[in-house]
Phi, psi and omega in degrees: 000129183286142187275157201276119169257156166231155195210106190272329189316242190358346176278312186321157144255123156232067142247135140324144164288152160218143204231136183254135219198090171073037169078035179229150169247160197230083204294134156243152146320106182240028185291155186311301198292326181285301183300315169290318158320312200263006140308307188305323183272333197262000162296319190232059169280141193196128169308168299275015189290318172318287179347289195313295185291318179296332188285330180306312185297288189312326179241012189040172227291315177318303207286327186294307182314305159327331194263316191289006196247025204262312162102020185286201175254183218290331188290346183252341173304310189307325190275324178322298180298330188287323177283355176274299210294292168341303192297321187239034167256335186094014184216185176314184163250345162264347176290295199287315145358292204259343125345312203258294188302007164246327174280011194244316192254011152284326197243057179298166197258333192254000000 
């Protein structure tokens, strides 16, 4: 019996994602340990201190600190996070977008 091979490489990613954010690229952490944490917050998410914290986990805390000091609106923040959560899910920015847009309008706020 011949033994099985799987030959996986090309499946990996190993570069960070990177998210460009007012012409700056910004790398996030798209580690196994970064992700489950910023899962961990977004179970028990609450405006806007979450953004801030999911942004800590993925782009750690200077850059995040950097981003809330911009002093922008709730609108610009919500796309900043759905495209950092997107980068390090591995997935569209419109997948997580309408993700965010479904659990919001099961679960209004007002």
């Amino acid at each position: 019996m011949s033994k099985r091979i799987y030959n996986i490489t090309d499946k990996l990613m190993t570069e960070r994602p990177v998210v460009i954010i007012d012409n700056e690229e910004f790398e996030i952490d798209d580690s196994l340990v970064a992700t489950s944490k910023s899962l961990e917050v977004m179970a028990d998410f609450k405006m806007p201190d979450g953004i801030f914290e999911v942004l800590k986990i993925h782009l750690g805390e200077v850059v995040a600190d950097k981003l809330k000091s911009y002093g922008r609106s709730l609108e610009y923040y919500q796309v900043v996070f759905y495209a950092v959560v997107a980068a390090a899910q591995g997935v569209e920015y419109d997948e997580i977008a309408s993700r965010f847009q479904k659990s919001a309008e099961q679960h209004p706020v007002l």
